[in-house]
C-alpha positions as CSV (number, residue, x, y, z in Angstrom):
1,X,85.8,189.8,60.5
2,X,85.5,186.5,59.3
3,X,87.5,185.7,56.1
4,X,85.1,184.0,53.3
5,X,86.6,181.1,51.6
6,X,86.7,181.4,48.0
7,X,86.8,177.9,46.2
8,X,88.5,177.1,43.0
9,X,87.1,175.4,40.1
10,X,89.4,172.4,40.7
11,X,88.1,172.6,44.6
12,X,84.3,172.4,43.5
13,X,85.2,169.6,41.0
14,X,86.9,167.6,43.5
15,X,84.0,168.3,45.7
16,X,81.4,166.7,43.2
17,X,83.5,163.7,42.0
18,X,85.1,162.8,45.6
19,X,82.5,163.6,48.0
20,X,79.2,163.3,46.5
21,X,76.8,160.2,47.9
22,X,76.5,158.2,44.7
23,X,74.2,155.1,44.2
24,X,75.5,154.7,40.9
25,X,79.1,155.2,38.9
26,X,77.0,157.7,36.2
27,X,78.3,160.8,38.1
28,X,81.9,159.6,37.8
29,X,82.0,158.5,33.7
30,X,80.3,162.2,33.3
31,X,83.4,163.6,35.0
32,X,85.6,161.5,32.7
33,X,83.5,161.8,29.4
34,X,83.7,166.0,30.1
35,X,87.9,165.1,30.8
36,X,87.6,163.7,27.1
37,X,85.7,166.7,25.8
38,X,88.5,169.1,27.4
39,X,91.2,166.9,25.8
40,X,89.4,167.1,22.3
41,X,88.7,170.3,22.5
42,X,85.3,170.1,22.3
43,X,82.8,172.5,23.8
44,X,79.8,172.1,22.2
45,X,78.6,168.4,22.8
46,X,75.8,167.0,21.2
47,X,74.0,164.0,23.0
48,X,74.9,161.6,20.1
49,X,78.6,162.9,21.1
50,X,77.8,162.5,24.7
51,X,76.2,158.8,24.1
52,X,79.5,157.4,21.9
53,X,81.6,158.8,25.1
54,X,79.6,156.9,27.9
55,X,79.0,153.7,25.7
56,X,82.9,153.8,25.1
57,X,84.0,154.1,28.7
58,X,81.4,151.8,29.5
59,X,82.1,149.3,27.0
60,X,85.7,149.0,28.7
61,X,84.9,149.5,31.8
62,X,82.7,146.4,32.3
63,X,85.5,144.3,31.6
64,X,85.9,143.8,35.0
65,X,82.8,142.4,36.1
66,X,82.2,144.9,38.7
67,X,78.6,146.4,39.6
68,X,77.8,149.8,38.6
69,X,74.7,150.5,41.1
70,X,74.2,150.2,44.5
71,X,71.2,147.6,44.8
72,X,71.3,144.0,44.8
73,X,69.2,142.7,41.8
74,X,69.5,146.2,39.4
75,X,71.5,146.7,36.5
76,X,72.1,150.0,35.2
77,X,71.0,151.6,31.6
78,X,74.4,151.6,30.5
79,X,75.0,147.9,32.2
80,X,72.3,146.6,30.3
81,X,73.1,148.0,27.2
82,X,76.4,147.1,26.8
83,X,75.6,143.3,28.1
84,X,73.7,143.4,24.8
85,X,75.9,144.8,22.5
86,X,78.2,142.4,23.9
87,X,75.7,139.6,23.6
88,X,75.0,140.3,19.8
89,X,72.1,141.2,20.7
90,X,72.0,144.9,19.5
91,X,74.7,146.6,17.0
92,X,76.8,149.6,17.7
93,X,73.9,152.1,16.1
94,X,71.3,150.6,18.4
95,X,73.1,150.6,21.4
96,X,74.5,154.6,20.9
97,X,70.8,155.2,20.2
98,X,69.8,153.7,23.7
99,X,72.2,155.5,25.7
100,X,71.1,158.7,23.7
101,X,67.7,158.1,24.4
102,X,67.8,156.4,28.3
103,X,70.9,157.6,30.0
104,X,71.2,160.8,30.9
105,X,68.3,162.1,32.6
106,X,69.2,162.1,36.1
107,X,73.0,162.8,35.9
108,X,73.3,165.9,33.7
109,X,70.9,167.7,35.7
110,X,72.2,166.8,38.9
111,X,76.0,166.7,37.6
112,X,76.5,170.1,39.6
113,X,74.1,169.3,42.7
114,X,75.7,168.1,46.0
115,X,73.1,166.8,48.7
116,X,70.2,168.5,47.2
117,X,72.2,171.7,47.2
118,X,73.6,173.4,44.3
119,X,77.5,174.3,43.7
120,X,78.3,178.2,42.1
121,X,80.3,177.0,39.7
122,X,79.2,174.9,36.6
123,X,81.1,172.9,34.3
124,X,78.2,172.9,31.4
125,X,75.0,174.8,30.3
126,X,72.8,171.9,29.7
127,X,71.3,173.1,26.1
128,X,67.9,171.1,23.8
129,X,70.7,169.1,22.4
130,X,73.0,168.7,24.6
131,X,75.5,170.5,26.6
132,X,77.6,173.8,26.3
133,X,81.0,173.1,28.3
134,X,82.1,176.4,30.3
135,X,85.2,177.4,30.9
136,X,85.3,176.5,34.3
137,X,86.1,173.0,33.2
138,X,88.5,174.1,31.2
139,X,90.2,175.6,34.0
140,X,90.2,172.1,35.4
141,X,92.0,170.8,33.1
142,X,94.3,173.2,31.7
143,X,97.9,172.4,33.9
144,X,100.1,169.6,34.8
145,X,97.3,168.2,37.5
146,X,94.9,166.8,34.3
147,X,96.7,163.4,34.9
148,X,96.4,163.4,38.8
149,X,92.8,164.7,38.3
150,X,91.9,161.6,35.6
151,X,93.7,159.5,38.4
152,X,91.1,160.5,41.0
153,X,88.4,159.7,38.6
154,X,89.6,156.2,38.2
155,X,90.2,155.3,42.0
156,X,86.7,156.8,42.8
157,X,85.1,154.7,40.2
158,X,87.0,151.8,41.4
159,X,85.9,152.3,45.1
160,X,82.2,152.8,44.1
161,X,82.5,149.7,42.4
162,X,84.5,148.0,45.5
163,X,81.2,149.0,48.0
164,X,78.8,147.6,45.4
165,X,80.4,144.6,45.8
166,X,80.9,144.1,48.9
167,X,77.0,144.6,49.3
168,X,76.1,141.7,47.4
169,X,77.2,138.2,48.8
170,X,77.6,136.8,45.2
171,X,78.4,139.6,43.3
172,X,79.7,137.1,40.5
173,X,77.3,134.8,40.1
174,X,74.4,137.6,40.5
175,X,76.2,139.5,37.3
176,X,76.3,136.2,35.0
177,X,73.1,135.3,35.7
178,X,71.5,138.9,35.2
179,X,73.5,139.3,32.1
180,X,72.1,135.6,30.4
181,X,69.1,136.8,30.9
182,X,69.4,140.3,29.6
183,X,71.0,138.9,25.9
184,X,68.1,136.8,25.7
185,X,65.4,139.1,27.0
186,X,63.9,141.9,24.9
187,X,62.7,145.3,25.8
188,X,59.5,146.1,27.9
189,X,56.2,145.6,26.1
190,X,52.7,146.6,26.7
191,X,51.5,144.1,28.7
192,X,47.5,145.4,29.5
193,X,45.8,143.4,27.1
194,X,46.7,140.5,29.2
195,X,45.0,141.3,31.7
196,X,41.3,140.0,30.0
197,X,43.2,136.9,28.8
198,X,44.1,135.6,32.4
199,X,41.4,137.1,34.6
200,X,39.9,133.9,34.2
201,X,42.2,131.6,35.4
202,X,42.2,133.5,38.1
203,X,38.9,133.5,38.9
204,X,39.2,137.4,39.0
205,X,41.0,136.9,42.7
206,X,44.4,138.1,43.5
207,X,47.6,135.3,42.5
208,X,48.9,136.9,46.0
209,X,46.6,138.0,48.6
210,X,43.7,135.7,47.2
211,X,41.0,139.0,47.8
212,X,38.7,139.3,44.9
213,X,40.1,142.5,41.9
214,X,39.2,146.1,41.5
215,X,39.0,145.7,37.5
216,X,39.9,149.0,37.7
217,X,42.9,148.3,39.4
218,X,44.4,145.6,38.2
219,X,48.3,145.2,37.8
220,X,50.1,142.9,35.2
221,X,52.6,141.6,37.6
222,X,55.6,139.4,36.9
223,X,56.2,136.5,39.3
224,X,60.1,135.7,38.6
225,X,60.5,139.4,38.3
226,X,61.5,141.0,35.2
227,X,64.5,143.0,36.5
228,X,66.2,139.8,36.3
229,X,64.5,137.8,33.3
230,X,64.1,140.9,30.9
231,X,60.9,139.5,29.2
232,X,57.2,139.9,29.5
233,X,56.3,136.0,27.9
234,X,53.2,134.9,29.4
235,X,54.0,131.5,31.5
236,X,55.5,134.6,33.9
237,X,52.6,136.5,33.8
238,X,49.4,137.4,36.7
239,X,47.4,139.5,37.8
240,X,47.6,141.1,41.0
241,X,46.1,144.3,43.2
242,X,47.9,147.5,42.8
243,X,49.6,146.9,45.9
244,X,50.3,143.5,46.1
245,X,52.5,144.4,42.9
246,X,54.0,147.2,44.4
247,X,54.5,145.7,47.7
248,X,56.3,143.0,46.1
249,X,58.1,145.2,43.7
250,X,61.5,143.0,42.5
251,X,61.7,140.6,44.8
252,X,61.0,137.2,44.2
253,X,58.1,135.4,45.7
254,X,58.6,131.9,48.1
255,X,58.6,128.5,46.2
256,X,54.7,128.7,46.6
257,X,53.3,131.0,44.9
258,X,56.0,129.5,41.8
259,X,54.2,126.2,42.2
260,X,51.1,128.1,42.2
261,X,52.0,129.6,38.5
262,X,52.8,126.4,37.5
263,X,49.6,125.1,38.2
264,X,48.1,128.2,36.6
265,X,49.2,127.8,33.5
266,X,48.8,123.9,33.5
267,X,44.9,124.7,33.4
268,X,45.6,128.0,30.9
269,X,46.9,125.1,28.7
270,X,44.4,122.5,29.2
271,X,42.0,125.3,28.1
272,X,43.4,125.6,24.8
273,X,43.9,129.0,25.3
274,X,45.6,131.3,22.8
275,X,48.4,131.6,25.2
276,X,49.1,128.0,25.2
277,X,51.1,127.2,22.1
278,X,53.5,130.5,23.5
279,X,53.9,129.1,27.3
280,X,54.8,125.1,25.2
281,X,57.1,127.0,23.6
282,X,58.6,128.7,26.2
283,X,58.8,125.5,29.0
284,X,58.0,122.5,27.2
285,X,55.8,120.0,25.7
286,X,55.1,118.3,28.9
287,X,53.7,118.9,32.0
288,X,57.0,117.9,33.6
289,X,58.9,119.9,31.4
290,X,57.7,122.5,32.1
291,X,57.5,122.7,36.0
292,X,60.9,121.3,35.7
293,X,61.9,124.3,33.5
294,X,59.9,126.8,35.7
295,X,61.6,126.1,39.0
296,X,65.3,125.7,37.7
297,X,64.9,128.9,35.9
298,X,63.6,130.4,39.6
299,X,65.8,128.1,41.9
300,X,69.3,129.6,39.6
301,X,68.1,133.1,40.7
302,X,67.3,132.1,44.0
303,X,71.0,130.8,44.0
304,X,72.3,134.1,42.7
305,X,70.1,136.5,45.0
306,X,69.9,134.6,48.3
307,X,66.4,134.0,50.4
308,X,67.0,138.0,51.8
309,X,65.4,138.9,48.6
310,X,62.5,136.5,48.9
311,X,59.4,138.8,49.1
312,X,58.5,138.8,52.9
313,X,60.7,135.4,53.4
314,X,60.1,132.1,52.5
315,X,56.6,131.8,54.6
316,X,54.7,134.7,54.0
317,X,51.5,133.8,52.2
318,X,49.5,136.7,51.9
319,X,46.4,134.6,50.7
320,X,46.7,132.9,54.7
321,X,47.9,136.3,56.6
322,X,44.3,137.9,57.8
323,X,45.6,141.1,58.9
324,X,47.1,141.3,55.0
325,X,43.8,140.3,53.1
326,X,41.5,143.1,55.8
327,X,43.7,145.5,55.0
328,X,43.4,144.8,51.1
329,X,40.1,145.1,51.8
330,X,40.3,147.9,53.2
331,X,42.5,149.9,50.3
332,X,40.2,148.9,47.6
333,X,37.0,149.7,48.8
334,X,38.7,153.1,48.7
């Protein structure tokens, strides 16, 4: 008869800290911010108690410049927020608020899940407020391995952070540029009403594919997208089939379709639209300022991110692509 293996707590934490796929570090400051619970003796965490944790380990950790995610032009929640705080551009309240309020959604439910499949043992009863630790983790953490154990935490963060890197050919310059933008940007804002004000310098077509607009399907799509800028101001701003946007998604578009917002909001301003006075603001008094403005701000992302993330490469017109604009047809006649 076949002898069943019986696994330890430390076995099944090992398993979920060392051999889980991750596409994000989340999964490995949980494991440390439950270490810091063990050492404090805390066992019933609150999610104000579990925010102040993460934003602390994160505050430090992003010291060192490293990516947290494993996507080229993403930041995570807790990336973002602490490029704030350190920006000035939230306090210490604010920021433990976001982190209460944005980053644990996915990771403390699948804390305990491997591959879809879930491990016997748990570490934490996940409670309205927060979590309940078990003594399972306790039994982690109660011998002369702690150290060795908080040791494997840190060289699996740092390896995670060694294969997002080497993912990105300018890891640097992609993280100072994403995190300028993210002091000065603001969070998301509902953008529908904009899509009356611009329909008609549009002439209710498409700014991608050219086909004329479901109006009940109409997307507020941002051109330089706003994973990178962090803003919803207008000069960015068009209008665009459901799947053109989607299609798109956060990639940038070619040097075309840039000029082609230029030009839009050259005749939004000539208009004297209400927008007008905002997109001056925003680019300039002139004409040339503000084209100027518009393609530096898209040609130093450009520089960051590299022409791979140049929606469909640096010649795909959608507007001149038949088989495209049929198949737009197509999906809105739908």
């Amino acid at each position: 008869m076949e002898e069943r293996q019986i696994f330890t707590d430390k076995d099944i934490w090992r398993v979920i800290t060392l051999y889980g796929l991750n596409t994000s570090t989340y999964k490995i400051a949980l494991a440390e911010t439950l270490n810091s619970l063990v050492r404090q003796g805390i066992t019933n965490a609150s999610y104000e108690i579990l925010a102040q944790e993460f934003f602390k380990l994160y505050n430090k950790r992003l010291d060192n410049g490293m990516p947290q995610l494993n996507h080229d032009t993403r930041y995570t929640k807790m990336e973002q927020i602490v490029t704030r705080f350190k920006g000035g551009a939230v306090d210490y309240d604010e920021a433990i608020a976001y982190v209460k309020n944005n980053a644990f959604d996915n990771v403390i439910p699948r804390f305990h899940n491997l591959n879809q499949f879930d491990l016997p043992q748990k570490f934490y009863e996940i409670t309205k407020g927060g979590i309940v630790l078990t003594d399972s983790v306790f039994n982690v953490f109660n011998d002369n391995e702690s150290e060795a154990l908080h040791n494997e935490l840190e060289a699996r963060w740092s390896l995670l952070e060694s294969a997002f890197a080497m993912k990105r050919e300018n890891a640097k310059l992609i993280n100072d540029i994403k995190r300028f933008y993210l002091v000065r940007g603001y969070e998301r804002t509902d953008i529908t009403y904009m899509r009356d004000m611009l329909n008609g310098y549009q002439e209710g077509r498409c700014f991608y594919c050219g086909e004329m607009l479901d109006q009940n399907h109409i997307h507020v799509d941002h051109v330089i997208p706003r994973t990178v800028l962090n803003h919803d101001e207008p000069w960015n701003l068009a209008l665009a089939h459901e799947y053109c946007n989607e299609h798109k998604n956060d990639a940038l578009p070619s040097r075309y379709y840039v000029q082609k917002l230029v030009d839009r909001n050259e005749r939004l301003i000539s208009s004297n639209h209400p927008l007008s006075k905002k997109i001056i603001e925003a680019l300039g008094i002139t004409p040339l300022k503000r084209k100027t403005e518009t393609f530096r701000i898209y040609d130093e992302i450009l520089a960051a991110f590299g022409a791979k993330n140049i929606w469909g490469g640096e010649n795909f017109k959608p507007e001149n692509d038949p088989f495209y604009r049929s198949m737009i047809r197509y999906i809105v006649k739908r």
